[in-house]
mmCIF file of the N, C-alpha and C atoms, coordinates in Angstrom:
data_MODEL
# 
_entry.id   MODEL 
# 
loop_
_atom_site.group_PDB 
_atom_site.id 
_atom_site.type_symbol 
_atom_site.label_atom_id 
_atom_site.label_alt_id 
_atom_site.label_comp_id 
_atom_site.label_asym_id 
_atom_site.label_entity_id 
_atom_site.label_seq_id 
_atom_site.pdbx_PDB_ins_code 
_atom_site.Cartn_x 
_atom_site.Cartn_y 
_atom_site.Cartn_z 
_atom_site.occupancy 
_atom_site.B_iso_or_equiv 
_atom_site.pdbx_formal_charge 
_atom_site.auth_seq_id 
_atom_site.auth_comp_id 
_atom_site.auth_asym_id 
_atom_site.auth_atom_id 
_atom_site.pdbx_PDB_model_num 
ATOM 1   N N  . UNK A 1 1  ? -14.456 14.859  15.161  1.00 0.00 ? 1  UNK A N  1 
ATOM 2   C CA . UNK A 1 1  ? -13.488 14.466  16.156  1.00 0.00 ? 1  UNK A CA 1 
ATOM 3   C C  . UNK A 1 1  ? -14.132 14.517  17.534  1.00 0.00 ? 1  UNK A C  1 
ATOM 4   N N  . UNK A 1 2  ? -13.310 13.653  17.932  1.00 0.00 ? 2  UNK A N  1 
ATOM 5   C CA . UNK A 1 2  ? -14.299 13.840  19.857  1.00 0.00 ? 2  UNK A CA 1 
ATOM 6   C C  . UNK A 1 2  ? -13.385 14.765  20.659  1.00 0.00 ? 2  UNK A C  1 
ATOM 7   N N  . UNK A 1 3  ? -13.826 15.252  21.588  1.00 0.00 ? 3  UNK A N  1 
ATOM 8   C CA . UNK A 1 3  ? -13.211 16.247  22.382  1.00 0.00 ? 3  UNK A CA 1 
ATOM 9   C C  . UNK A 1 3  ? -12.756 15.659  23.685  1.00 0.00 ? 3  UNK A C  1 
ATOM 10  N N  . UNK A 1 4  ? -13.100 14.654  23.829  1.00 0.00 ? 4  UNK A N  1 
ATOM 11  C CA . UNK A 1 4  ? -12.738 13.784  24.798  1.00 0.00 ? 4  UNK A CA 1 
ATOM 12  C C  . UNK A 1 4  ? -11.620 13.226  24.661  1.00 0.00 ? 4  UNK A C  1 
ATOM 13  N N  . UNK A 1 5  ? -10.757 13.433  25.374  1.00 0.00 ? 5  UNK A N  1 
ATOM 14  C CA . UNK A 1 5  ? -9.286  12.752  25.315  1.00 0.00 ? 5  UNK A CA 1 
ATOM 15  C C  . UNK A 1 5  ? -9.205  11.310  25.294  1.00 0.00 ? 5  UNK A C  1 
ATOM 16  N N  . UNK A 1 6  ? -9.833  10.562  26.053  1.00 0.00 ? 6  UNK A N  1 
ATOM 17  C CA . UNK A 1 6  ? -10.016 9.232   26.446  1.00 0.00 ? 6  UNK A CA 1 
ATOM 18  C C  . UNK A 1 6  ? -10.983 8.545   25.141  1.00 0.00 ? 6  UNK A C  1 
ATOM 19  N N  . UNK A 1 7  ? -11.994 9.333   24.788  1.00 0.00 ? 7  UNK A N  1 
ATOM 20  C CA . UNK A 1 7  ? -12.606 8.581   23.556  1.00 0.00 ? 7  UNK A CA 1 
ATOM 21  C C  . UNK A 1 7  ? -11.609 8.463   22.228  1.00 0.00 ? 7  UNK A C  1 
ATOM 22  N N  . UNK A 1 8  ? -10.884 9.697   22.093  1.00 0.00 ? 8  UNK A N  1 
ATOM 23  C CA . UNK A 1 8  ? -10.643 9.757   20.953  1.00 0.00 ? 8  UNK A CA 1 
ATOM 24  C C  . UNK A 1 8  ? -8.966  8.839   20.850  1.00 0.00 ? 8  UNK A C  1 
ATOM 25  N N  . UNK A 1 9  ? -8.882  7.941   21.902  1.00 0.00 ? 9  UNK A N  1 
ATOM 26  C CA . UNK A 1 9  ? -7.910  7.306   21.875  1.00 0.00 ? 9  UNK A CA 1 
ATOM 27  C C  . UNK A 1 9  ? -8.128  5.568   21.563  1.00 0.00 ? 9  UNK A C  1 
ATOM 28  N N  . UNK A 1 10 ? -9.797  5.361   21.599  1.00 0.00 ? 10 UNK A N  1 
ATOM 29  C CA . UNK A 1 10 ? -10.471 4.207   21.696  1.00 0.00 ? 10 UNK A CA 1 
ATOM 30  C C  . UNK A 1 10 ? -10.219 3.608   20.079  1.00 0.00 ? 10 UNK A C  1 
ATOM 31  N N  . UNK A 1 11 ? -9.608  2.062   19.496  1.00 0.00 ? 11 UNK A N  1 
ATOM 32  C CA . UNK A 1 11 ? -9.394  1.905   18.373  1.00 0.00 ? 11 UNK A CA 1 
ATOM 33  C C  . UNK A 1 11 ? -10.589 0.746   18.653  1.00 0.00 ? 11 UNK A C  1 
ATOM 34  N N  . UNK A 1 12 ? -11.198 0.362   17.396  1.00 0.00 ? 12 UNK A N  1 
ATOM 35  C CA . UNK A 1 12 ? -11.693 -1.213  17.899  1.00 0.00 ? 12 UNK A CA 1 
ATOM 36  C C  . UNK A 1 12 ? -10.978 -2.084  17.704  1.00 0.00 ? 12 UNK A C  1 
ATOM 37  N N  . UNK A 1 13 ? -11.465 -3.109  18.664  1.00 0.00 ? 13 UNK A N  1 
ATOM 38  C CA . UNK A 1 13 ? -10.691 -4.624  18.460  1.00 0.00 ? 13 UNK A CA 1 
ATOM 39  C C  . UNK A 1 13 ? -10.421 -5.322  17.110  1.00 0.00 ? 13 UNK A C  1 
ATOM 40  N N  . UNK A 1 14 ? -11.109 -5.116  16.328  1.00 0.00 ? 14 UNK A N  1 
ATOM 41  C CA . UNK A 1 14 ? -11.077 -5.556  14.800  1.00 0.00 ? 14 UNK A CA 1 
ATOM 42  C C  . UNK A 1 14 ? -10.095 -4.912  14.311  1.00 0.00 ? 14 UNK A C  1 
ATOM 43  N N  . UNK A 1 15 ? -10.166 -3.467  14.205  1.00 0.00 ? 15 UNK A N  1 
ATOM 44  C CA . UNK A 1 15 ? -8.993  -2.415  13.565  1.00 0.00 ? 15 UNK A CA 1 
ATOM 45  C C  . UNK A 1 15 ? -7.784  -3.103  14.391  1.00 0.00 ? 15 UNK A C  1 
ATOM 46  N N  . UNK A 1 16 ? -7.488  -3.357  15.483  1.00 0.00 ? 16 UNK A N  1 
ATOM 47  C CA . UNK A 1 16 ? -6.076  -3.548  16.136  1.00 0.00 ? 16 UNK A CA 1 
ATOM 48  C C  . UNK A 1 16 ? -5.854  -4.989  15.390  1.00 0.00 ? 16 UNK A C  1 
ATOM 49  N N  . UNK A 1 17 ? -6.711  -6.145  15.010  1.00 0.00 ? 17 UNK A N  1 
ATOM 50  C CA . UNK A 1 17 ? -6.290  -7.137  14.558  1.00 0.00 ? 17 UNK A CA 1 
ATOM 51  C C  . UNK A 1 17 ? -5.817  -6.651  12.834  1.00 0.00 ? 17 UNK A C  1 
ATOM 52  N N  . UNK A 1 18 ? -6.629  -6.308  12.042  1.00 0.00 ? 18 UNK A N  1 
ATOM 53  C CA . UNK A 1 18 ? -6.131  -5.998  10.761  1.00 0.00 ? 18 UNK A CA 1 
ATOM 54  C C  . UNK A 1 18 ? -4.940  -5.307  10.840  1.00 0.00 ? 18 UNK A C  1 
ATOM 55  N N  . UNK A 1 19 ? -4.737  -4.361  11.499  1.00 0.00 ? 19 UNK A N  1 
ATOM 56  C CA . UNK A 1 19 ? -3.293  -3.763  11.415  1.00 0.00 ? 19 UNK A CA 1 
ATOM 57  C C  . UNK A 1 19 ? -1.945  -4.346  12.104  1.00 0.00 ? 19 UNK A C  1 
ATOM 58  N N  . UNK A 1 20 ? -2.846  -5.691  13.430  1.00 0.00 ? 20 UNK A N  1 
ATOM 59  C CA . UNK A 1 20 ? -1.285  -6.083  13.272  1.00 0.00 ? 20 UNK A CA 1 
ATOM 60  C C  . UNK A 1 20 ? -1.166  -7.554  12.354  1.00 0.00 ? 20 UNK A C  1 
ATOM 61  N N  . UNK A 1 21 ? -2.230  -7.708  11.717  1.00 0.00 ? 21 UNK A N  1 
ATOM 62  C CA . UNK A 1 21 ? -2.091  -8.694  10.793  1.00 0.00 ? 21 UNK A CA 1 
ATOM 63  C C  . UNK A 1 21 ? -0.982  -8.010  9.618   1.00 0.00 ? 21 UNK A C  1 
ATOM 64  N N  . UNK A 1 22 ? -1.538  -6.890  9.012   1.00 0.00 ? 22 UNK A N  1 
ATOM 65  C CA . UNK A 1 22 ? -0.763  -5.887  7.935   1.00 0.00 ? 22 UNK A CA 1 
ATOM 66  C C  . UNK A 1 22 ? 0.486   -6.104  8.858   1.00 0.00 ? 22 UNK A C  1 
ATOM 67  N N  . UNK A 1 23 ? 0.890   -5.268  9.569   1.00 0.00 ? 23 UNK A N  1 
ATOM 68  C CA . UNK A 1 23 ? 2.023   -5.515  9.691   1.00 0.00 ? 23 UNK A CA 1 
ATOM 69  C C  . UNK A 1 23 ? 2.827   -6.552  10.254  1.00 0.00 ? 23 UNK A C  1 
ATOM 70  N N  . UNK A 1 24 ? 2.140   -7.927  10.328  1.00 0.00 ? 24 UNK A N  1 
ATOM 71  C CA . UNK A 1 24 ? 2.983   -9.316  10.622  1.00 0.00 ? 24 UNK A CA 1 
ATOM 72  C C  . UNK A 1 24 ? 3.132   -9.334  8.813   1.00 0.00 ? 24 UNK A C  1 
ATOM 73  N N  . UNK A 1 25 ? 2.864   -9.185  8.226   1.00 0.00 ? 25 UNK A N  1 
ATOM 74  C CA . UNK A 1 25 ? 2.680   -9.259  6.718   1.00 0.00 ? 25 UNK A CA 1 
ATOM 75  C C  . UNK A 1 25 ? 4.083   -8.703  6.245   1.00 0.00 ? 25 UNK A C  1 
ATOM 76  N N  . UNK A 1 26 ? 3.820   -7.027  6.381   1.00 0.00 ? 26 UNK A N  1 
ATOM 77  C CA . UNK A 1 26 ? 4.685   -6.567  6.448   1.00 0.00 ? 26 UNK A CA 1 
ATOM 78  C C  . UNK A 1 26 ? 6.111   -6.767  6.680   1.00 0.00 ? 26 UNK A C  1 
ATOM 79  N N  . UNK A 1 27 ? 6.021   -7.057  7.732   1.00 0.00 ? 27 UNK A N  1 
ATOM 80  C CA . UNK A 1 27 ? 7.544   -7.416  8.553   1.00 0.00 ? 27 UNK A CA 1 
ATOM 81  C C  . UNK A 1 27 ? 8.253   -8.559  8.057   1.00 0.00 ? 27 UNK A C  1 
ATOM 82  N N  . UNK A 1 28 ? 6.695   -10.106 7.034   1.00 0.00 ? 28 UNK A N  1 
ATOM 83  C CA . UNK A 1 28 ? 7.536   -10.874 6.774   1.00 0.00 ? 28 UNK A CA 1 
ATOM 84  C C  . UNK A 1 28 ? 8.232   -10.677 4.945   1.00 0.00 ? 28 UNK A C  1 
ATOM 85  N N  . UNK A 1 29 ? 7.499   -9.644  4.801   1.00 0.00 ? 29 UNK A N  1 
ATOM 86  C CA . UNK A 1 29 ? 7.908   -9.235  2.940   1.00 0.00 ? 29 UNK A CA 1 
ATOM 87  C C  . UNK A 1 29 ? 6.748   -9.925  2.623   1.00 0.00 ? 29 UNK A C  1 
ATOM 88  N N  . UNK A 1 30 ? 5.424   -9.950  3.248   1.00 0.00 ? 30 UNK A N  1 
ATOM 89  C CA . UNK A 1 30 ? 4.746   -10.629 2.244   1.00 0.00 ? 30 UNK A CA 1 
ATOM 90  C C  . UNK A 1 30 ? 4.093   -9.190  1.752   1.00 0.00 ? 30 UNK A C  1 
ATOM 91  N N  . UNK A 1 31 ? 3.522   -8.715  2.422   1.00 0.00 ? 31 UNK A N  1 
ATOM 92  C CA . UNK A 1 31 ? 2.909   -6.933  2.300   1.00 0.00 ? 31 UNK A CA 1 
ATOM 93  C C  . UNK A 1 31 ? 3.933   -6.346  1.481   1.00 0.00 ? 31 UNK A C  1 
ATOM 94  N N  . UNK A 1 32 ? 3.054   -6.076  0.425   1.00 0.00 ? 32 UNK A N  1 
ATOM 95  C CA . UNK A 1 32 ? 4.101   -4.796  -0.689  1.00 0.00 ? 32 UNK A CA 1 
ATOM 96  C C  . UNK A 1 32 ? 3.570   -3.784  -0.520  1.00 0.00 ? 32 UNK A C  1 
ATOM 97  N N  . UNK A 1 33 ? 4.694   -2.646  -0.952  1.00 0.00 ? 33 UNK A N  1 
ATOM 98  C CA . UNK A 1 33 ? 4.272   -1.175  -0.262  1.00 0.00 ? 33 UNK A CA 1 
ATOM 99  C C  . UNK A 1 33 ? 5.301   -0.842  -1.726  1.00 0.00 ? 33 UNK A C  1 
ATOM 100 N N  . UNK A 1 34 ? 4.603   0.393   -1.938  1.00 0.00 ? 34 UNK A N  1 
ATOM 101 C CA . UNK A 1 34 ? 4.835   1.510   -3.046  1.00 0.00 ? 34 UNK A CA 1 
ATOM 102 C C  . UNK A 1 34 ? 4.966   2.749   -2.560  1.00 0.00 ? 34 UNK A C  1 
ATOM 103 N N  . UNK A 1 35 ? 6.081   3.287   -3.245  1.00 0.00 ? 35 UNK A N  1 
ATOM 104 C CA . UNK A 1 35 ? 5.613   5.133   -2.789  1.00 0.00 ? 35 UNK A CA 1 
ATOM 105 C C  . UNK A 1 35 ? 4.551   5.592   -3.475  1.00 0.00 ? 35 UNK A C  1 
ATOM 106 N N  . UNK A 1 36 ? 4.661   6.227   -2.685  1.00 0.00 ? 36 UNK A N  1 
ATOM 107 C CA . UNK A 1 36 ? 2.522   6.947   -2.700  1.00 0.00 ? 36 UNK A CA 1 
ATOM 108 C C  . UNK A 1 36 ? 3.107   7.335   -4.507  1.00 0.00 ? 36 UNK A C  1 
ATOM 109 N N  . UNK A 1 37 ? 3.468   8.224   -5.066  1.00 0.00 ? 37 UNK A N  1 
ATOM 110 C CA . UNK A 1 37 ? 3.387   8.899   -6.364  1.00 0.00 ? 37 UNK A CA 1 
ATOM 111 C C  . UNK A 1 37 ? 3.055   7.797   -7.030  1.00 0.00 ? 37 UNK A C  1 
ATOM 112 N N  . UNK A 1 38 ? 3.660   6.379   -6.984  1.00 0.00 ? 38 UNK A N  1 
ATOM 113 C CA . UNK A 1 38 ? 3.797   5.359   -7.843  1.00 0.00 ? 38 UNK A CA 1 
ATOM 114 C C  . UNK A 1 38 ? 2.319   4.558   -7.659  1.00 0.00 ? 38 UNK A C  1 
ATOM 115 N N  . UNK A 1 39 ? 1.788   4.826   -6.442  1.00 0.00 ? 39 UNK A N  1 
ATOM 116 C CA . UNK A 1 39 ? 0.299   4.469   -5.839  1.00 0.00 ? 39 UNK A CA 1 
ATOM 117 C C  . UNK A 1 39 ? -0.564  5.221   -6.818  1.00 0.00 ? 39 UNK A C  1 
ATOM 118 N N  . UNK A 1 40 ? -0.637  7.007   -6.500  1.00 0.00 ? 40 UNK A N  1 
ATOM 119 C CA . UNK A 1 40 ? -1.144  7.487   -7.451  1.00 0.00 ? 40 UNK A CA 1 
ATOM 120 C C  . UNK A 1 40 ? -1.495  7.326   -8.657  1.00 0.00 ? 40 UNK A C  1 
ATOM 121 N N  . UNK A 1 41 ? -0.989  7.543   -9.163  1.00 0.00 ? 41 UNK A N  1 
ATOM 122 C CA . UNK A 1 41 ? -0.285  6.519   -10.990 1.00 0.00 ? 41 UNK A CA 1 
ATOM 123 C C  . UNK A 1 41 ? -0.982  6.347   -11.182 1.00 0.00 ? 41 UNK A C  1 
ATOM 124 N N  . UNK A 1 42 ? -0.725  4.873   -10.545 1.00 0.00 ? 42 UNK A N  1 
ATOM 125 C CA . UNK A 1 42 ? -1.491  3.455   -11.052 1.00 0.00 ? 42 UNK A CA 1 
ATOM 126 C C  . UNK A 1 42 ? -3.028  3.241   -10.714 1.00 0.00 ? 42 UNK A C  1 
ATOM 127 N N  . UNK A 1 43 ? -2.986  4.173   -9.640  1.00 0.00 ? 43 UNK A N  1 
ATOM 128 C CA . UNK A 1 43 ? -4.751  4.382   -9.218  1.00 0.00 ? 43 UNK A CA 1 
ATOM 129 C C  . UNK A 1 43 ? -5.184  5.345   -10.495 1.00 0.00 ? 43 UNK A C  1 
ATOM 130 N N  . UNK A 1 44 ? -4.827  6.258   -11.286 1.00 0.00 ? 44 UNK A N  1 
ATOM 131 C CA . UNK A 1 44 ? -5.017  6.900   -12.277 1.00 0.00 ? 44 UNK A CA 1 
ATOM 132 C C  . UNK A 1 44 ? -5.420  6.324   -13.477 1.00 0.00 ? 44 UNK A C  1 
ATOM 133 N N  . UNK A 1 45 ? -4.448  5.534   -13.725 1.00 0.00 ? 45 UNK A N  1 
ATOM 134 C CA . UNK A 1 45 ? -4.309  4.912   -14.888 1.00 0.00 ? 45 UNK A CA 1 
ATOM 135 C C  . UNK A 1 45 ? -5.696  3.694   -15.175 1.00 0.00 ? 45 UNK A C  1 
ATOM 136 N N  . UNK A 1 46 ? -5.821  3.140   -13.555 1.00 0.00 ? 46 UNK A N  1 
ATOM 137 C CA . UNK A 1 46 ? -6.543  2.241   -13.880 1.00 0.00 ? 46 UNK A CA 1 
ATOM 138 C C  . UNK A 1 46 ? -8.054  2.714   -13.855 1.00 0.00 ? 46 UNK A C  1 
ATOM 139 N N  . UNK A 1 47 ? -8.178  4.141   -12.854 1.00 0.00 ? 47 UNK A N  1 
ATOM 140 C CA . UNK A 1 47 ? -9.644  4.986   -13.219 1.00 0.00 ? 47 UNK A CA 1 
ATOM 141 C C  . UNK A 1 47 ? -9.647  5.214   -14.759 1.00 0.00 ? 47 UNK A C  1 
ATOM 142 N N  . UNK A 1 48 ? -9.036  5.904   -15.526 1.00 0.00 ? 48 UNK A N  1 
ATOM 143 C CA . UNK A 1 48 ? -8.955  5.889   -17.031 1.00 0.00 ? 48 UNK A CA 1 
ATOM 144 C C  . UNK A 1 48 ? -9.583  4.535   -18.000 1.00 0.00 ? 48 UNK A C  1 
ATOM 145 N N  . UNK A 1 49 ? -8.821  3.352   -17.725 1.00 0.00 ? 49 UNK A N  1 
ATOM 146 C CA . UNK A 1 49 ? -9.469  2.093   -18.550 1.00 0.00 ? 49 UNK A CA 1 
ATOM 147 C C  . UNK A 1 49 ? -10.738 1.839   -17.819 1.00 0.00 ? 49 UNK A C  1 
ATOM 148 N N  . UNK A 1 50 ? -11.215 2.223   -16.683 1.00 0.00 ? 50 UNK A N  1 
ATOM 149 C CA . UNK A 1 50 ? -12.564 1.620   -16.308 1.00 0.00 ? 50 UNK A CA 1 
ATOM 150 C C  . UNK A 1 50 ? -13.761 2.819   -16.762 1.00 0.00 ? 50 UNK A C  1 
ATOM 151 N N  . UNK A 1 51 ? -13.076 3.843   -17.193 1.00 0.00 ? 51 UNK A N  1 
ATOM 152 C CA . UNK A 1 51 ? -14.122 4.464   -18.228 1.00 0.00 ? 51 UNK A CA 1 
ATOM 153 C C  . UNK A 1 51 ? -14.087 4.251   -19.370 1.00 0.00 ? 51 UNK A C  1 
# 
């Protein structure tokens, strides 16, 4: 972490476009969202068949 107040507030320009792309996405229902447990899961399940 930076100790600098002012650095550690700096996002890059790229990160600010992907996230408000995600959330123009979002906002129009095209972005699907899961509750995390149901995220979990399925991240589980699918580590399992790729061994």
């Amino acid at each position: 972490m930076c100790k600098d107040s002012d650095q550690a507030q700096i996002v890059p320009t790229w990160h600010q476009e992907v996230l408000g792309q995600r959330l123009e996405s979002l906002n129009a229902g095209i972005e699907i969202v899961s509750p995390w447990e149901e995220a979990k899961d399925r991240i589980r399940q699918r580590s399992r068949q790729a061994t």
